[in-house]
Steps between C-alpha positions, in 0.01 A plus 500: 500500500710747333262560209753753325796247514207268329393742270906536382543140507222450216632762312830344516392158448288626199787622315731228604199254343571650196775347208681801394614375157125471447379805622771715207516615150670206392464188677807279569739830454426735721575469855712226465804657607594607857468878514557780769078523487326203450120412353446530953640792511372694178160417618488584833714835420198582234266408820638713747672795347348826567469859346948561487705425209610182404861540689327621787271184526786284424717603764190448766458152373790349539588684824196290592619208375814520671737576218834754463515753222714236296231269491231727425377536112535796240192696390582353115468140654239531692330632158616249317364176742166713469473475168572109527125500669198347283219681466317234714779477747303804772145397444559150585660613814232683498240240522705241690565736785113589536410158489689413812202689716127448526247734443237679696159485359201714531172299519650235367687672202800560471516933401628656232533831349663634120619818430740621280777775552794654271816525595806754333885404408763634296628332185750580228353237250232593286261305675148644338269257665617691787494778382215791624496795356494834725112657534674849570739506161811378741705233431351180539606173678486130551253305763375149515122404606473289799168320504528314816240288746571529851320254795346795753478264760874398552558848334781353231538506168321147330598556147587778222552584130722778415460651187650732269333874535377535140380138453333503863170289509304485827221301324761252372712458844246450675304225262854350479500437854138370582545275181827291753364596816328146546552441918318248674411786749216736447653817399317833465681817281387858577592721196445881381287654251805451220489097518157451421441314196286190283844307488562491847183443617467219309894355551404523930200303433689251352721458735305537818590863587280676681512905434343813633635772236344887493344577174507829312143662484437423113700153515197453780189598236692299211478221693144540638350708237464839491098517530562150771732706756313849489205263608628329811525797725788742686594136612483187449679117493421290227592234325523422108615288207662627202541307166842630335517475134740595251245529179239665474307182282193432742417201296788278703404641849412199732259774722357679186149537785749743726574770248591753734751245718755546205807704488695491204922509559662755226727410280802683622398377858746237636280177573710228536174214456340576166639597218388864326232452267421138540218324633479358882374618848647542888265548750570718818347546817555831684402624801460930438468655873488909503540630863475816578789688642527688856580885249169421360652324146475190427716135336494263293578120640547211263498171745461112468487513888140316673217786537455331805871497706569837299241731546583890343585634789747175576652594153559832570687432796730231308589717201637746747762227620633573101678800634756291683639434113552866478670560840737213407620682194582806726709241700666321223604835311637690774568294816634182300640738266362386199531791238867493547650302214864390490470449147413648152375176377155385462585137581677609790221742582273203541742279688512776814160562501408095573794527741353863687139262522712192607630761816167677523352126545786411786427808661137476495542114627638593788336860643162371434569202815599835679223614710386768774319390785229759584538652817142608658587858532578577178203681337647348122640102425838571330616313233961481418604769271567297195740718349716463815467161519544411112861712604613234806438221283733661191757538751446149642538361182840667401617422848808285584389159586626593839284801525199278420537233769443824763312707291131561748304588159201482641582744768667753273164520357294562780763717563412727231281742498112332508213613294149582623225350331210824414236304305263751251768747436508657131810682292477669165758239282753741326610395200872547456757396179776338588804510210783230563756518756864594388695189490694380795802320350655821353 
């Protein structure tokens, strides 16, 4: 089986599924008309168009698809039938393209990971949600939050929310995707120190989402007590029930015997089940795990996971997967070229960024059936070089359908340059600011 070829074919057939009258600004008007670039072609130009300007990617498209200079779109049209798209038109492509695979699960759950990353782009409207002031008196510029959950077993992109800079919300993306992420499969999110909250603990419970999340250390004694957590040790793994509250009237709580179980949410504290200053009660069980780390420090773990199947040292082993969320970021920004806008619009913004994940998703799909067999006299087990391999599948996809028919893509991976696995090796992360790209269509 030609997996690739597959892979296309659902991509294709994902897009083709889709009305394109339906999926625009204004239903039953737009792309109606027979145009140079139609709803086909403006989305799988967005799809595969890569860091050149807008001419540039237009003339590689339709020398792919087989058409003469006459036939080929201007940059003002191609514009213009972008600006036909809905808002909704990329994410449901989004979603309809992922669902065409299974999963891979990890003791029976399926594995996910948040994590939320900023990315730049010029604009000449004065778009102030946008809008981020310089730290170093320069002038400023525009970025969008991307708050996105990505599966780290199939290594793709599941789901994301993309925010304005200024009104970013971590706490509020992520709660807004545990409160629709009902699945009848067991799912299991990893998350950072800046998604812990009340709200989302309680919106996972509802909904059957399990979560291991690293707590800061005084988010740790809030939750246990100050006098409670000093008393269980260097470490420990224990389980508790918290009462949450939103008054501070004793005489309506239904536990009045377990003083010390209550936590009271502020007022300004975004609590989406009670309402600020009246009566009624949520209880939550958490499981608080603090593991001590190989430097000599030591985490916080907040967990619903079994004490049993999950023991600390299992835990600490799974919240290390996390960092595959990070690595994809790397690969999404620079491989898949997603910090380099075509556009100075925010809606537009947002429509190439769910079309970079839709590519970094068909690349994924395909280099992670790619494999090295280990050879016995090798002292390492290699793994592909995803960056070279996220590359052949680009240049599969904008390939003439003739190309693809004898394209080997499978062996112009292995052909690249293989990776060596070197478990327990440690770098010092440099943090490094990244302003926004100049912008290609000039």
């Amino acid at each position: 089986m030609n997996y690739a070829k597959h892979t296309h074919d659902c991509l294709v057939g994902a897009i083709r599924a889709m009305t394109p009258t339906d999926n625009s600004r204004k239903p039953g008007t737009y792309f109606t008309r027979n145009r140079k670039f139609s709803f086909e072609d403006v989305i799988l130009h967005l799809i595969s168009s890569g860091r050149g300007s807008i001419n540039e990617e237009v003339r590689k498209y339709s020398i792919a698809n087989g058409r003469n200079v006459c036939e080929a779109p201007s940059k003002s049209a191609v514009c213009q039938q972008r600006n036909k798209l809905s808002a909704e038109a990329l994410p449901h492509l989004f979603h309809a393209f992922n669902d065409c695979f299974d999963t891979e699960l990890f003791h029976g759950f399926q594995l996910l990971a948040v994590d939320g990353s900023e990315l730049s782009f010029h604009s000449r409207q004065l778009d102030w949600d946008a809008y981020i002031r310089s730290d170093r008196g320069k002038k400023g510029h525009y970025a969008v939050h991307v708050t996105a959950v990505y599966d780290l077993m199939t290594r793709k992109y599941v789901d994301a929310l993309i925010q304005p800079s200024r009104l970013k919300n971590e706490h509020e993306a992520v709660c807004q995707w545990a409160a629709g992420c009902r699945s009848e499969r067991k799912r299991l999110l990893l998350a950072d120190r800046g998604f812990s909250s009340y709200n989302f603990y309680v919106h996972a419970g509802n909904n059957g989402l399990d979560f291991l999340v690293r707590l800061p250390k005084n988010q740790a004694e809030a939750i246990l007590g100050k006098e409670a957590s000093s008393s269980l040790g260097e470490t420990f793994d224990t389980t508790v029930t918290r009462y949450l509250v939103r008054t501070r009237r004793k005489s309506g709580y239904l536990h009045p015997e377990e003083p010390e179980n209550y936590r009271i949410i502020a007022t300004g504290t975004q609590f989406d089940f009670l309402e600020a200053g009246k009566p009624g009660e949520i209880a939550v069980t958490l499981r608080i795990v603090k593991i001590l780390l190989d430097d000599g420090s030591c985490e916080y773990l907040a967990t619903t996971l079994d004490a049993s199947r999950f023991p600390p040292e299992k835990l600490k082993r799974l919240y290390r997967l996390r960092w595959g969320i990070e690595t994809s970021f790397l690969h999404l920004k620079h491989t898949i070229g997603c910090e380099y806008f075509h556009s100075c619009k925010r809606e537009q913004i947002q429509q190439e960024i769910w079309a970079r994940m839709i590519l970094y998703n068909f690349c994924m799909e395909i280099a992670r059936h790619v494999e090295i067999k280990k050879q016995g006299t090798l002292k390492y087990v290699y793994r592909i070089n995803v960056t070279q391999a996220m590359k052949v599948c680009h240049e599969f996809l904008m390939a003439t359908a003739a190309a693809r028919e004898c394209m080997n893509v499978e062996a112009w991976i292995l052909k690249a340059d293989a990776v060596p696995i070197r478990d327990g090796r440690h770098y010092k992360r440099t943090s490094l600011s990244h302003g926004p790209k100049p912008l290609n269509y000039k």
